[in-house]
C-alpha positions, 0 to 999 in steps of 0.5 A, a space after each residue: 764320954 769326952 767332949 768333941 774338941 770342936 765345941 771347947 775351943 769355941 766355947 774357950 773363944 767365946 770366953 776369950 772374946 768376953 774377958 776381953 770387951 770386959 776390959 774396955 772402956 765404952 770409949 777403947 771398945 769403938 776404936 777397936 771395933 771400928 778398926 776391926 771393921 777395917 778403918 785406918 786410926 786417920 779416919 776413926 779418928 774423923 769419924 770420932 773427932 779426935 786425933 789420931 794419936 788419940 786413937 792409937 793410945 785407946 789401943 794402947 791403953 786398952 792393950 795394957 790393961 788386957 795385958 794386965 789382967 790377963 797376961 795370957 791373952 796377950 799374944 791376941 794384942 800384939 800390934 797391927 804392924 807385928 801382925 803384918 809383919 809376921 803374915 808378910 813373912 807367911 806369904 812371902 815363905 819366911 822373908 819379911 
């Protein structure tokens, strides 16, 4: 009997996702959920008291240690400006 693929890409997913909050620290782990939330880094950065340059290298650093870890799962953090880049592309038919 063969496993529905429905079930296996969440549970690949779930992995995914744990592999990658193993990899941040306590302090890489509130930046990034803050700006999955949809915070720009000037205002995690309010909300943080630290600077918005700080912000950003918590992302960065926390990019390359999943990158080092886990080379596999780089393409999941690629940057917010490639992403938009690349969804701008989408949406206006191949033209970014």
């Amino acid at each position: 009997m063969m496993l529905d693929s429905g079930p296996m890409r969440y549970l690949e997913a779930e992995e995914t996702l744990r592999e990658i909050l193993e990899t941040a620290t306590p302090r890489q782990l509130v930046v990034v959920l803050l700006r999955m939330d949809g915070y720009t880094d000037q205002e995690i950065g309010a909300l943080l008291g630290i600077s918005r340059f700080a912000v950003g290298q918590r992302i960065y650093q926390l990019k390359c240690r999943i990158e080092q870890a886990h080379p596999e799962l780089g393409r999941l953090v690629m940057g917010r400006d490639k992403r938009r880049a690349a969804n701008k592309a989408v949406n206006n038919g191949g033209e970014a």
